[in-house]
N, C-alpha and C positions, 0 to 999 in steps of 0.2 A: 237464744241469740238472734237477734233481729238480721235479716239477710240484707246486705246495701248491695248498691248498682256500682259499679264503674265503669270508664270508659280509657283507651288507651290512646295515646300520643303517638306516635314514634315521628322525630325533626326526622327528614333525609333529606336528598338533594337529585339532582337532573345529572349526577355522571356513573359512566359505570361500576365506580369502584360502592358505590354506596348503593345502587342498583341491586348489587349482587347481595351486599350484605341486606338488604330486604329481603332478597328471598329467602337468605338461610334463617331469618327472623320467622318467615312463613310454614318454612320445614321444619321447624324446631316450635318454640313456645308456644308463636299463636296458633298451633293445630289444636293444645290444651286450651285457648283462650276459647276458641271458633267451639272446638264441645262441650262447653260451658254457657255460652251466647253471650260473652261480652265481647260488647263491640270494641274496634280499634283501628285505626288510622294512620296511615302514615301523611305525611304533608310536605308539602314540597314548593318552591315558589318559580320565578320564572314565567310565570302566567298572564293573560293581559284580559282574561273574564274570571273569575274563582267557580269553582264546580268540584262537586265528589264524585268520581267517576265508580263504577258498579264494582272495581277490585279495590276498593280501601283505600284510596287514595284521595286527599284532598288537596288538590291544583290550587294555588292562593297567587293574589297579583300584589309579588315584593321580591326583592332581590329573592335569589337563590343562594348566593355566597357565604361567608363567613361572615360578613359584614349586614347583614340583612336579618340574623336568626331572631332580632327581637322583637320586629313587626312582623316575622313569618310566625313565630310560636301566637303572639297576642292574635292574629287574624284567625290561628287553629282553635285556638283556644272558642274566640268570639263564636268562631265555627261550632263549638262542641256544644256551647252553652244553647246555640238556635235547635240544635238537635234533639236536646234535654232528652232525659230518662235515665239520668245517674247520678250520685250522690256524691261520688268520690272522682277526682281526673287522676288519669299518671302520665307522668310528662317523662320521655327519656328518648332516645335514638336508636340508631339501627346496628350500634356498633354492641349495646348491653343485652343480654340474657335475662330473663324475667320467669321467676318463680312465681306459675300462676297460682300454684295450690297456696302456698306462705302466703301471699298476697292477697289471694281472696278471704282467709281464712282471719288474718291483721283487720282488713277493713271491716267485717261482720262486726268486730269487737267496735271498732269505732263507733263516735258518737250521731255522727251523721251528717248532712248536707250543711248545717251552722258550723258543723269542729270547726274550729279559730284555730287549729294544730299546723306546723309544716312537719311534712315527714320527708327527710331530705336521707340520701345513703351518705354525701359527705357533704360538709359545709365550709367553705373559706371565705377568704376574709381580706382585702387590697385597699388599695388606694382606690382605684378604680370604680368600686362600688361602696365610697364615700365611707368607708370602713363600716359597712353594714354586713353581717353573714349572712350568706347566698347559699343555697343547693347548688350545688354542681349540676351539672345538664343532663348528665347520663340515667340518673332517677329522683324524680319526689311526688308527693301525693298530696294535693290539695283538693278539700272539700269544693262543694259547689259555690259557698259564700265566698269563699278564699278568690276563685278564679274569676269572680264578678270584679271583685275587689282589683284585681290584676289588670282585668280591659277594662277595669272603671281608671285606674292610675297611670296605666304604663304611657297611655297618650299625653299626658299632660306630661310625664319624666322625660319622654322621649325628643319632645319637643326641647327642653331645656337644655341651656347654652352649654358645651362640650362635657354632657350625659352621654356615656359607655353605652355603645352600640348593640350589647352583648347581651342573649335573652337569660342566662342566669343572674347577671348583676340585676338585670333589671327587675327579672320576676321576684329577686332580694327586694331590695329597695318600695318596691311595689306592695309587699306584703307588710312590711315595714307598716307603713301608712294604712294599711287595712288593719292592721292590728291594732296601733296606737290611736289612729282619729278616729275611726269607724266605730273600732270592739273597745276601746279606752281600755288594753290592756300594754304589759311589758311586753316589748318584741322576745329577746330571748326567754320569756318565762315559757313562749309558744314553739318554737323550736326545736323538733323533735330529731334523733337520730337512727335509724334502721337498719340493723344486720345488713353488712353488703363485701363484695368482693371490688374495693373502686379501680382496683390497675391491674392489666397483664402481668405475671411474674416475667421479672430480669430475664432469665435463663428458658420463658417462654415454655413450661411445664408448670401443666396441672394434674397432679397421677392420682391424689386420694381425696376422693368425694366427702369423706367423711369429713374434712375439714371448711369444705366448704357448705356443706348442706344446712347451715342455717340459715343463708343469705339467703334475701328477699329476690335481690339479681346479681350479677356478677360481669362488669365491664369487661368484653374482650378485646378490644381494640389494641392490638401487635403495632407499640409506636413505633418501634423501629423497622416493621414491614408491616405494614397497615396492611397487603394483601391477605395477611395468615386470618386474618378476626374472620372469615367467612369457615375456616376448616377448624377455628377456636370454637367458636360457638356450636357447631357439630358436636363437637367433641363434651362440650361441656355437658350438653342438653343429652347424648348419651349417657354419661357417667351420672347424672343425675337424674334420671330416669329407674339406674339400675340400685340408687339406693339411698332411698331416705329416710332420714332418721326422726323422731317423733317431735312434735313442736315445743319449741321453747318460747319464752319471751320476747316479742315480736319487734317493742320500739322500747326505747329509753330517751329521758331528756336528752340534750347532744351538751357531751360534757371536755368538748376540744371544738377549737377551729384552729383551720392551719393558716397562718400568716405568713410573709416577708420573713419574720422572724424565728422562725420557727413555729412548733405546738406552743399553742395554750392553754391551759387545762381550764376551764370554766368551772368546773365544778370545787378546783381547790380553791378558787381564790373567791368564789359567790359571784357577790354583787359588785368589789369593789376591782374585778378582775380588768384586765388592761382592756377585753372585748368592750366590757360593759362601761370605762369609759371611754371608748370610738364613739361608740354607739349613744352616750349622754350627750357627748361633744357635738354630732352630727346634728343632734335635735335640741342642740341648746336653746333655751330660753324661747322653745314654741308651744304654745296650745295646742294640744290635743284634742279637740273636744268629741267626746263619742256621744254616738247619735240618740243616750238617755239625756244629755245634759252637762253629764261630767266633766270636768276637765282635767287634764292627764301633762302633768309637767314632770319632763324628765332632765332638768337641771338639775345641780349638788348639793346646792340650797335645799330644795324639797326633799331629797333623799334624805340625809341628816334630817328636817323638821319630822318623816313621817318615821326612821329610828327612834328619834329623842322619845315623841308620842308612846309607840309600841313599849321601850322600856319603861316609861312613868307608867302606863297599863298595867304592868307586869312588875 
């Protein structure tokens, strides 16, 4: 198994309470990352020069807020790509917990710096982001093509007239277009999902490892006391230190996204599933064209002509 490179992300911010959770991020996983020598960064905006200062930290000139995350992550990103010497990015914050060993051990198996794959821990699905499915912020894994693809798109999405401010719609959307025009493939046929823990338990306990220890990471973020996520992830990165259990299967298609409406099972309903037409509807009646030549229409018209085809074949 061929060894790949990654490199890590982690969004924060300029106040104390995300401060602190940096550091437990430092006590806890990235001590595993640091004796492995994968690099990782945190990023931050607020800044009026950009610079990586010598503790992990990349200073970037863009908002700092909630409203700022989608040209803070594209600037880190652009960042990561000048630094090159990795195949794979992992994009997530300072509130998740990160199984480096799972993690290193998933990408080995990957295909490399081309994968066309996202590996998201959960994916949803809004108005907002044009009803396109998005990773959530707390974890996903883009190749090196993928993340070109992302500071090659998100400047042009970003500009456009009352486009969501928000760096997971957009990193959605963004791949969207890398996938379709670029790779001239299906967006959800690339859409991957990863063993994860995505929300604090209600009742704020986590007592057996054993149930979590497949997860790649495990979001601790205490919404209703955001101060507890610094003595969560302690806690976690304990318990799972003291017992892991042997590898299983690392990613699978993503066969739900969560909408407005509820679950929707992707995999029951295939092709003609409610996602699958958000997502014809959004790129009705556009060319594709990917960069052999192709052209890639995802109208209803073409779907029917390219079934009718398949069954006269068969």
């Amino acid at each position: 198994m061929e060894k790949k490179k990654f490199i890590i992300l982690l969004m924060s911010c300029n106040q104390p309470l995300y401060l602190n959770e940096e550091q437990a991020c430092r006590d806890t996983f990235l001590k595993d990352a640091e004796g492995a020598d994968i690099p990782f960064y945190f990023y931050r905006g607020g800044e009026e020069h950009q610079y990586i200062d010598t503790d992990h930290v990349m200073h970037l000139s863009c908002p700092d807020g909630l409203g700022g995350t989608s040209e803070k992550t594209v600037l880190a990103m652009t960042a990561a790509l000048q630094l090159g010497g990795w195949d794979y990015l992992i994009k997530t914050n300072v509130s998740t917990w990160l199984n480096i060993e799972k993690i290193t051990d998933m990408i080995n198996g990957l295909e490399g710096k081309n994968d066309v794959n996202i590996y998201g821990a959960r994916y949803l699905i809004n108005t907002a982001s044009k009803n396109v499915p998005f990773p959530r912020g707390h974890f996903s894994i883009f190749s090196r093509s993928m993340v070109e693809g992302i500071v090659k798109w998100s400047p042009k999405l970003i500009a456009a007239k009352n486009f969501p401010k928000t760096d997971d719609t957009l990193i959605g959307l963004s791949c969207l277009y890398q996938i379709m025009k670029v790779n001239g493939e299906q967006y959800l046929d690339r859409i991957m999902e990863v063993p994860a823990v995505n929300s604090w338990p209600e009742d704020g306990r986590i007592e057996d490892a054993t149930e979590i220890s497949d997860a790649l990471c495990i979001r601790c973020k205490d919404e209703k006391t955001p101060e507890n996520t610094v003595d969560n992830m302690r806690k976690v990165h304990g318990m799972m230190r003291a017992e892991m259990r042997p590898d299983r299967r690392h990613y699978r298609p993503a066969k739900w996204f969560e909408t407005g409406f509820g679950i929707v099972d992707y995999k029951m309903y295939g092709t003609i599933s409610a996602i699958y037409k958000a997502v014809r509807k959004y790129t009705a009646n556009k060319d594709f064209k990917a960069e052999n030549g192709t052209v890639k229409r995802t109208d209803s018209e073409t779907k029917k002509n390219e079934l009718k085809k398949k069954n006269e074949l068969s």
